[in-house]
N, C-alpha and C positions, 0 to 999 in steps of 0.2 A: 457422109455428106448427102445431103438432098435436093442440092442446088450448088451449082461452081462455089469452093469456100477456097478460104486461106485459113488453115489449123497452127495454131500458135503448139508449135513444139518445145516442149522444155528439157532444160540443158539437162543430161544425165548425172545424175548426184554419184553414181558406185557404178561399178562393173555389173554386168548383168540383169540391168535394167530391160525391160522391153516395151516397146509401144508401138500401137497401129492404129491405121487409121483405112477409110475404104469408102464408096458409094451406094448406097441403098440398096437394093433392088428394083434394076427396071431404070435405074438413075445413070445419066450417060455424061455426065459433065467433068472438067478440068478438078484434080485438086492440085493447091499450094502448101507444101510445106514452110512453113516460116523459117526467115534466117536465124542462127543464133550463135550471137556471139560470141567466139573462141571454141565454136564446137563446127567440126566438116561432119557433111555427109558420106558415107560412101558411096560407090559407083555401084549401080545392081549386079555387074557382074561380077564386083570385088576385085577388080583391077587396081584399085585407086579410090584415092577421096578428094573432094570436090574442093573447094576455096572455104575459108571458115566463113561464117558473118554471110554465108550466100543461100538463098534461099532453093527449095526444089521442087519441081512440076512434073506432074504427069499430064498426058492429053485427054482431053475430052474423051472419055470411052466407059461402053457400059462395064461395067466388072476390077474396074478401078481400087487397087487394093493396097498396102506396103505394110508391112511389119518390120521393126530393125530393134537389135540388143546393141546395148553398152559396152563396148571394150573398158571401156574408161570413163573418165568426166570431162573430154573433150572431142568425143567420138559418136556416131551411131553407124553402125554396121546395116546393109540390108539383110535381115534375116531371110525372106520371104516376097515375092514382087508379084502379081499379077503377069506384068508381062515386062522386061527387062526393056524392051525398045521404047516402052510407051512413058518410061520415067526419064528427066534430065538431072542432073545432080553436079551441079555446076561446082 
């Protein structure tokens, strides 16, 4: 991102998918991950995962980063987080 986005996430087709998304360089703004349906996020810490159909945010900040793999075709796991406090994963 290079500017506050909402990044339309798509639903995981197979196990072992992965996808990331992050802010430029120098770039200090909000990203949204898009809701989608029939697929939760998890929690950065892997406690848990979020409501399905619910979207996810991080804060405004420079170094804004996520990565996450596919358990399945109605999951994404966070593989990787910038910074755990700074994502919601409702």
């Amino acid at each position: 991102c290079t500017t506050t986005c909402t990044v339309t996430v798509p639903a995981p087709t197979a196990a072992g998918e992965n996808w990331c998304v992050w802010n430029g360089v120098g770039v200090s703004t909000a990203i949204t991950l898009s809701a989608i349906s029939g697929v939760q996020y998890s929690k950065p810490d892997l406690s848990a995962y979020g409501t399905a159909n619910t979207s996810a945010t991080s804060t405004a900040h420079a170094g804004a980063k996520i990565c996450m793999v596919s358990p399945d075709t109605t999951h994404w796991d966070v593989l990787s987080v910038d910074d755990p406090t700074e994502w919601t994963m409702n």
